[in-house]
Backbone as JSON Lines, residues from 0, in Angstrom:
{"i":0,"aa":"X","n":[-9.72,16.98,7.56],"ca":[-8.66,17.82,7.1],"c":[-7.91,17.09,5.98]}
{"i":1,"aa":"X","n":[-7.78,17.71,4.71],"ca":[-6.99,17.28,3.9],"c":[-5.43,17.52,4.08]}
{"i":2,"aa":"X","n":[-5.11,16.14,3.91],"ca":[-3.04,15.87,4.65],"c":[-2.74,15.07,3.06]}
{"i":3,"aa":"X","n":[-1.43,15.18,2.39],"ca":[-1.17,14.57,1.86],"c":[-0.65,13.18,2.37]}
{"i":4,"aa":"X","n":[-1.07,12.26,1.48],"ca":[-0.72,10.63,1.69],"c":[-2.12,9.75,2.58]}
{"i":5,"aa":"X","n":[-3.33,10.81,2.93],"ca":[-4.31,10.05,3.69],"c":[-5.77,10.41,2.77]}
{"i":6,"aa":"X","n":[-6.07,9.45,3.33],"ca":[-7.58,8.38,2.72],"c":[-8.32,10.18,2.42]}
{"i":7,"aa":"X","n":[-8.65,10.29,1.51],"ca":[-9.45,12.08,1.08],"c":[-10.96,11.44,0.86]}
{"i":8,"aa":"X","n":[-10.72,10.59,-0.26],"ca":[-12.42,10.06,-1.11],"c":[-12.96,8.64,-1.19]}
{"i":9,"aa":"X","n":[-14.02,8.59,-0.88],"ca":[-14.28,6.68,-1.49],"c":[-15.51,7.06,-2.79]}
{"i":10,"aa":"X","n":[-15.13,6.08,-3.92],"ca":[-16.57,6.48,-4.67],"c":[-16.59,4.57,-4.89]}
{"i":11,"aa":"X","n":[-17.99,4.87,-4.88],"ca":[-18.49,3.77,-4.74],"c":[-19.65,3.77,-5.77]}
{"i":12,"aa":"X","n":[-19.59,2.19,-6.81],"ca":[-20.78,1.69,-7.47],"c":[-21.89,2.16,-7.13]}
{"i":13,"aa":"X","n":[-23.2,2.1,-8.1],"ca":[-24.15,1.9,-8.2],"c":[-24.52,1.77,-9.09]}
{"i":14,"aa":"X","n":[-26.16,0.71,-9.08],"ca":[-26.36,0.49,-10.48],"c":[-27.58,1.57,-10.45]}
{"i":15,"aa":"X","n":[-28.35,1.83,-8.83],"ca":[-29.3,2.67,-9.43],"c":[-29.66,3.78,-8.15]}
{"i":16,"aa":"X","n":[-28.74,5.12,-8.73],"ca":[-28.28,6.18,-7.88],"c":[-29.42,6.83,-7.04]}
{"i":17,"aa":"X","n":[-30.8,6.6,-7.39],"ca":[-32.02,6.83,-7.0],"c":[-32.63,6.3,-5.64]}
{"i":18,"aa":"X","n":[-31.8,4.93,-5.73],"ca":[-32.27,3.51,-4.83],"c":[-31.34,3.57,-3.47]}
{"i":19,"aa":"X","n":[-30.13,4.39,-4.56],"ca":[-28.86,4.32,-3.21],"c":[-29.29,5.34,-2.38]}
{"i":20,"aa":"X","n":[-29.64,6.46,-3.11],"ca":[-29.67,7.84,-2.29],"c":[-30.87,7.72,-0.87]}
{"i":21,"aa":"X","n":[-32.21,6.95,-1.31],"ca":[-32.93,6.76,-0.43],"c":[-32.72,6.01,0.25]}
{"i":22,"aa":"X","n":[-32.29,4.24,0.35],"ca":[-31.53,3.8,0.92],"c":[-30.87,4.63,2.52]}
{"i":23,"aa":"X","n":[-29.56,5.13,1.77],"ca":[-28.58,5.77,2.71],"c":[-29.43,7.01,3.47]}
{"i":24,"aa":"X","n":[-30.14,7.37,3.05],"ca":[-30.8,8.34,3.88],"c":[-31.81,7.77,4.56]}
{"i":25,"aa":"X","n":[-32.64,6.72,4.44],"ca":[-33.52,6.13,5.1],"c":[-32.96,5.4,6.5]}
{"i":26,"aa":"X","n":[-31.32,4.7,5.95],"ca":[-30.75,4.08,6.87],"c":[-29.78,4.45,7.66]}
{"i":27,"aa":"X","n":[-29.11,5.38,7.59],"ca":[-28.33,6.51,7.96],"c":[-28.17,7.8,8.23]}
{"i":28,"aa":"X","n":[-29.29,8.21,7.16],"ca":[-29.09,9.77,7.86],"c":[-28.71,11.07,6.75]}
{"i":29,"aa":"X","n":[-27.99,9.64,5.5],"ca":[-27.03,11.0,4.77],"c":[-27.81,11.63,3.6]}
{"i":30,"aa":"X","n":[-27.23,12.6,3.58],"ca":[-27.54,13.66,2.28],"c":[-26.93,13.59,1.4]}
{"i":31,"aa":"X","n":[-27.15,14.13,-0.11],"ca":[-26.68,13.72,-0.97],"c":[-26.6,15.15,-2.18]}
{"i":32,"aa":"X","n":[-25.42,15.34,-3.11],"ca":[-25.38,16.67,-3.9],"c":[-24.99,15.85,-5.18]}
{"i":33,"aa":"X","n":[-26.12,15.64,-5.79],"ca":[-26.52,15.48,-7.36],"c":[-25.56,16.15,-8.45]}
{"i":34,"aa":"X","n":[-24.47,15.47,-9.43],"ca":[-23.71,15.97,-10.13],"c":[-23.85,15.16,-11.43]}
{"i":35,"aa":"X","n":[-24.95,15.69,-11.43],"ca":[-25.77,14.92,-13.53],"c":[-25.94,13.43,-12.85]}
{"i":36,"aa":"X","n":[-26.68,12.44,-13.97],"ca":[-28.01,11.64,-13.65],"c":[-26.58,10.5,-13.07]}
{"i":37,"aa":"X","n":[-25.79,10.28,-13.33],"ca":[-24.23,9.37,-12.92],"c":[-23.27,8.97,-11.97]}
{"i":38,"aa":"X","n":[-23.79,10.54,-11.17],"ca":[-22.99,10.47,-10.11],"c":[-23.5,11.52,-8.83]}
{"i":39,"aa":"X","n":[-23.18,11.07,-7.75],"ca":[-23.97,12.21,-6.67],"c":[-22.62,11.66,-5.17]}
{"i":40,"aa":"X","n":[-22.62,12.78,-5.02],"ca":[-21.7,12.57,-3.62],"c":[-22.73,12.42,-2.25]}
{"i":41,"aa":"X","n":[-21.72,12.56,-1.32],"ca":[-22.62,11.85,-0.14],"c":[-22.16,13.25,0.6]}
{"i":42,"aa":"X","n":[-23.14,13.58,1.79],"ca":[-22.78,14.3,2.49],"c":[-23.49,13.87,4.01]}
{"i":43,"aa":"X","n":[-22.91,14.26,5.41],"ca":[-23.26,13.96,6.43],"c":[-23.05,12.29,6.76]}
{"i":44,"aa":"X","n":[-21.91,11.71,6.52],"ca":[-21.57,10.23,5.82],"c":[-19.99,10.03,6.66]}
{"i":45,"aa":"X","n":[-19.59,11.27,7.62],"ca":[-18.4,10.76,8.31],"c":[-17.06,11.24,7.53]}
{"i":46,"aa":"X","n":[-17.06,10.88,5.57],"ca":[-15.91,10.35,5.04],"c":[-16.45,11.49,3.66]}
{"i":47,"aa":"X","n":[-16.16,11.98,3.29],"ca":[-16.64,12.17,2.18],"c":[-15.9,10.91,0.63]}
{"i":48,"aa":"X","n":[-17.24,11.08,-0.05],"ca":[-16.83,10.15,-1.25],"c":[-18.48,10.26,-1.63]}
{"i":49,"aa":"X","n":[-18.72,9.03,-2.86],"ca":[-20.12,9.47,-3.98],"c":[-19.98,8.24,-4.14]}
{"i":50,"aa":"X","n":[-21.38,7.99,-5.0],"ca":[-21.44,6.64,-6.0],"c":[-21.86,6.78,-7.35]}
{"i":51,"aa":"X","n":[-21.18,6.35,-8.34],"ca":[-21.17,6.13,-9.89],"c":[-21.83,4.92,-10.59]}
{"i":52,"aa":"X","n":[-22.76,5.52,-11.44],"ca":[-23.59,4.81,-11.86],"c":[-22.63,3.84,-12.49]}
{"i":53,"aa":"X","n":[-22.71,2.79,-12.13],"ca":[-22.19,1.34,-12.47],"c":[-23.08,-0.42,-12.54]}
{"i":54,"aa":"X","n":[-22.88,-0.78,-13.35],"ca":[-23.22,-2.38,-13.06],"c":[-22.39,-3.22,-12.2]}
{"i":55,"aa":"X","n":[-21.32,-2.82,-11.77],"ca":[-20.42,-3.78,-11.1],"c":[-21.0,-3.55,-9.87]}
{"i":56,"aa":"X","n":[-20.81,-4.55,-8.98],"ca":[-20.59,-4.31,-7.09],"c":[-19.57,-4.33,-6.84]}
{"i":57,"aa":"X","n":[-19.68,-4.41,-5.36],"ca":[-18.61,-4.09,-4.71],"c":[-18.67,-4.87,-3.24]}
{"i":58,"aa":"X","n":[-18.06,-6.16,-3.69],"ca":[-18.19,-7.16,-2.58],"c":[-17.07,-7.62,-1.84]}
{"i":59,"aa":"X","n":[-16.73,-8.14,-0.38],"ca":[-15.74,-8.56,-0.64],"c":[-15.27,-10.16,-0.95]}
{"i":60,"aa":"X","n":[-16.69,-10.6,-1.73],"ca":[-16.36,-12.15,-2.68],"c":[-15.43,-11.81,-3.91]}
{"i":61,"aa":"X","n":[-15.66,-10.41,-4.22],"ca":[-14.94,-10.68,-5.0],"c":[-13.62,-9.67,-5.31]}
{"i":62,"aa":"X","n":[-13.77,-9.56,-4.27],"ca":[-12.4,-8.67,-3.57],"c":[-12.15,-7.26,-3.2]}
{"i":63,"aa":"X","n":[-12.94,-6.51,-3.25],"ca":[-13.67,-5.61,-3.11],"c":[-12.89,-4.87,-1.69]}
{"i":64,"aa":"X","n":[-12.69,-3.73,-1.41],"ca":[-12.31,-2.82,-0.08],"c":[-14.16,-2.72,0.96]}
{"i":65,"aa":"X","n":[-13.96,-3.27,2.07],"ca":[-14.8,-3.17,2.65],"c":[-15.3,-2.02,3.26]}
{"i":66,"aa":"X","n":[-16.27,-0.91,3.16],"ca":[-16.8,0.31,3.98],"c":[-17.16,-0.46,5.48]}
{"i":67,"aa":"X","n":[-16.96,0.17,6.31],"ca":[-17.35,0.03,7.75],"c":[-17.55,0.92,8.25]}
{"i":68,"aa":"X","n":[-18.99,0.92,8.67],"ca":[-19.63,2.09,9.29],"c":[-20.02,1.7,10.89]}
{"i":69,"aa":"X","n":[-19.93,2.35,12.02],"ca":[-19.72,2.7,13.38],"c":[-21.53,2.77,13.51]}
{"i":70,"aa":"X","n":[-21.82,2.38,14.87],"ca":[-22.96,2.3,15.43],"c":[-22.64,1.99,16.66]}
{"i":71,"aa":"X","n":[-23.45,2.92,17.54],"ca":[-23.05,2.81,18.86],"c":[-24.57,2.4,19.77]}
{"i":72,"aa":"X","n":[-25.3,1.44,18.38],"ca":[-26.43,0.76,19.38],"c":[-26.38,-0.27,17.76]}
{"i":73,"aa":"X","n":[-25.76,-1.37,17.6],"ca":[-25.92,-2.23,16.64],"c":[-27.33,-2.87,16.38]}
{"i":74,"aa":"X","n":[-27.63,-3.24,16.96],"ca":[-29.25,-4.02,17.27],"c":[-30.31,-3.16,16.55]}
{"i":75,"aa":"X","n":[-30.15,-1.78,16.56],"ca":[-30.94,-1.26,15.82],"c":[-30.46,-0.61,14.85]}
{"i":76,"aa":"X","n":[-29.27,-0.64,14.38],"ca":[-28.61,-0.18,13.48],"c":[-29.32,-1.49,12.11]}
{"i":77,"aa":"X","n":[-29.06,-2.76,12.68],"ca":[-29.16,-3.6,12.04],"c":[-30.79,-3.59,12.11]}
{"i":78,"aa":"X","n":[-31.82,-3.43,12.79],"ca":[-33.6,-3.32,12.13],"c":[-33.39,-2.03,11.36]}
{"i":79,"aa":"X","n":[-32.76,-0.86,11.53],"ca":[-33.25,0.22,10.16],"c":[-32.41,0.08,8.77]}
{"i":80,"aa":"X","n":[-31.63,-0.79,8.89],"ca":[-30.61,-1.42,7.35],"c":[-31.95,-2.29,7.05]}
{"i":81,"aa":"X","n":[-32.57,-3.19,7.61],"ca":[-33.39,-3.72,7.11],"c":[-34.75,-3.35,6.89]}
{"i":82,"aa":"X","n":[-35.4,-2.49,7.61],"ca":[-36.42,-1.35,7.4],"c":[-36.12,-0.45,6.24]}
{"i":83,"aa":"X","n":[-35.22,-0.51,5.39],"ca":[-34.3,0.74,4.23],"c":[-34.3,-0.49,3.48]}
{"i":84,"aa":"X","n":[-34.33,-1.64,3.37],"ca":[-34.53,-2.32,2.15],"c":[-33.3,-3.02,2.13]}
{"i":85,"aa":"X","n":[-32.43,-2.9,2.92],"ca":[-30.95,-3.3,2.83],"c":[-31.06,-5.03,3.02]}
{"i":86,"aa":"X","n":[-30.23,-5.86,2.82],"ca":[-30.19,-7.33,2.83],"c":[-29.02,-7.79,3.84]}
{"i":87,"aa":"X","n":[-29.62,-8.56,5.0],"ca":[-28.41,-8.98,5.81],"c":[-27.87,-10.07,5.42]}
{"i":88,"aa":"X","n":[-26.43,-9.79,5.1],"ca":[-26.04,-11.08,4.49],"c":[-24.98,-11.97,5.64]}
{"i":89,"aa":"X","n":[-24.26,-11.55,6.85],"ca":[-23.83,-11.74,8.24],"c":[-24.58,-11.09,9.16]}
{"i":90,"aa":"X","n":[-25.35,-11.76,9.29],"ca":[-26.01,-11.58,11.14],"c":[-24.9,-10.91,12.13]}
{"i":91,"aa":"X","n":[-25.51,-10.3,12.83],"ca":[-24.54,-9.89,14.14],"c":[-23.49,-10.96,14.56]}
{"i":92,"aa":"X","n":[-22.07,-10.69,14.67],"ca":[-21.26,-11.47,15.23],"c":[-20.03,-10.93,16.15]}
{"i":93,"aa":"X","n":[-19.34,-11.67,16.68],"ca":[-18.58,-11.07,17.26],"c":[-16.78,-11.27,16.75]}
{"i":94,"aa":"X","n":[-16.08,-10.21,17.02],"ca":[-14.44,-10.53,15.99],"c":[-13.66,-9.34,17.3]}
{"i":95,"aa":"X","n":[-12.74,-10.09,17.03],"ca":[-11.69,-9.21,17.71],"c":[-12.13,-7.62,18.29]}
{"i":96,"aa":"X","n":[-12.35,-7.17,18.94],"ca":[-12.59,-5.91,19.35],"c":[-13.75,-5.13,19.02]}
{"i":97,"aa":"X","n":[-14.82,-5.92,18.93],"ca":[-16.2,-5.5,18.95],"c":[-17.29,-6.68,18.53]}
{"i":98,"aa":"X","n":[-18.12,-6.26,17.8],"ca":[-19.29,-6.62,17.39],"c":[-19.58,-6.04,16.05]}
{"i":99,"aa":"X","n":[-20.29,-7.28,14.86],"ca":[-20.69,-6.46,13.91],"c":[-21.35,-7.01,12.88]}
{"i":100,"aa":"X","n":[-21.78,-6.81,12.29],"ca":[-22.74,-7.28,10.76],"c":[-22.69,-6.82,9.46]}
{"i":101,"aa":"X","n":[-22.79,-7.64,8.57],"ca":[-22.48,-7.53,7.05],"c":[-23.87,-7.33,6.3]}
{"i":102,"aa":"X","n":[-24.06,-6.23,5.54],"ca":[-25.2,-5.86,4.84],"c":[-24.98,-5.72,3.18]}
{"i":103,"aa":"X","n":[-25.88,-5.73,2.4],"ca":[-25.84,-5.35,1.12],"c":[-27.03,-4.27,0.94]}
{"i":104,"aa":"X","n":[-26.51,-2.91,-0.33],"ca":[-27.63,-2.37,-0.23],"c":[-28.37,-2.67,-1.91]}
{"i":105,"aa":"X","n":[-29.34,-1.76,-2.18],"ca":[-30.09,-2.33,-2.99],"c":[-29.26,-2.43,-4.16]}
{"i":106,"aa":"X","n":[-28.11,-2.05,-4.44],"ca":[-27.04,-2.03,-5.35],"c":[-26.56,-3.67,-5.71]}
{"i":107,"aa":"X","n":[-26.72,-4.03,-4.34],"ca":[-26.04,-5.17,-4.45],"c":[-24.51,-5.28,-3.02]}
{"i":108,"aa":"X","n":[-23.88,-3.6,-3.22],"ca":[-22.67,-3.65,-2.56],"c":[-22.78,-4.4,-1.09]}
{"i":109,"aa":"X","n":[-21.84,-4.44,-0.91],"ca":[-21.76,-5.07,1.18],"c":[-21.2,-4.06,1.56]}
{"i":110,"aa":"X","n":[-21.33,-3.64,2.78],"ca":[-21.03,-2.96,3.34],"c":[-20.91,-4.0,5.0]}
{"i":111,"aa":"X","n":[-20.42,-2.96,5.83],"ca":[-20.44,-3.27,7.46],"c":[-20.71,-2.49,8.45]}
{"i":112,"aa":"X","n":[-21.05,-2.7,9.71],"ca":[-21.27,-1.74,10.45],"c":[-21.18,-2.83,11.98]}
{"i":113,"aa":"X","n":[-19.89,-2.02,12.96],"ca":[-19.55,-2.6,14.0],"c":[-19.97,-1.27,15.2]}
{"i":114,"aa":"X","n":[-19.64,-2.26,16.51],"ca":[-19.73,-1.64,17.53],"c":[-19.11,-2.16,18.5]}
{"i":115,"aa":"X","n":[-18.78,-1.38,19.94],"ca":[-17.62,-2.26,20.92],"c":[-18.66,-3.04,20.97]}
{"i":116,"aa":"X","n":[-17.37,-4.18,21.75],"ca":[-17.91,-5.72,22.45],"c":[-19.0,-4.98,23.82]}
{"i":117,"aa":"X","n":[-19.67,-5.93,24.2],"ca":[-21.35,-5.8,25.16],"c":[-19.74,-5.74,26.72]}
């Protein structure tokens, strides 16, 4: 529901919108609505938001807002990020109030994806 003053969109880098789209659908699930060769939104993704053809990433080395995505079986969340081509860059660990791991996709970006503590 759109409320004024709360989180509506995320758009997010890419350098190659082709790589992302299969990617995220290989590893997640999501769909995607094509808006010229630059930019494509995400759909079935929880949040709505897109990614823009860019050279930059989006890390948080270099300060970057972290995406965190929910999995309610991590262990295999983390073999189909890596079956999708994705790069683990934090192994499964554990932090305050769950469990979770740090990925990059073929973009380069990091992303995350937690789950409760075992």
């Amino acid at each position: 529901m759109k409320a004024t003053g709360k989180i509506n969109y995320l758009e997010m880098p890419s350098r190659d919108i082709e790589a992302t789209k299969r990617f995220f659908a290989a590893a997640f699930g999501w769909s995607f609505v094509d808006y010229g060769p630059d930019y494509v939104a995400l759909e079935n993704a929880g949040l709505d938001g897109g990614f823009f053809k860019s050279e930059q990433v989006s890390t948080t080395a270099n300060g970057s807002v972290l995406v965190v995505l929910y999995s309610a079986a991590l262990a295999d969340t983390l073999a189909q990020v890596k079956a999708a081509g994705g790069t683990i860059v934090q192994d499964i660990f554990d932090f305050p109030g769950g469990r979770r791991f740090h990925f990059t996709d073929p973009s380069g970006n990091e992303f995350a994806v937690w789950s409760e503590p075992l």
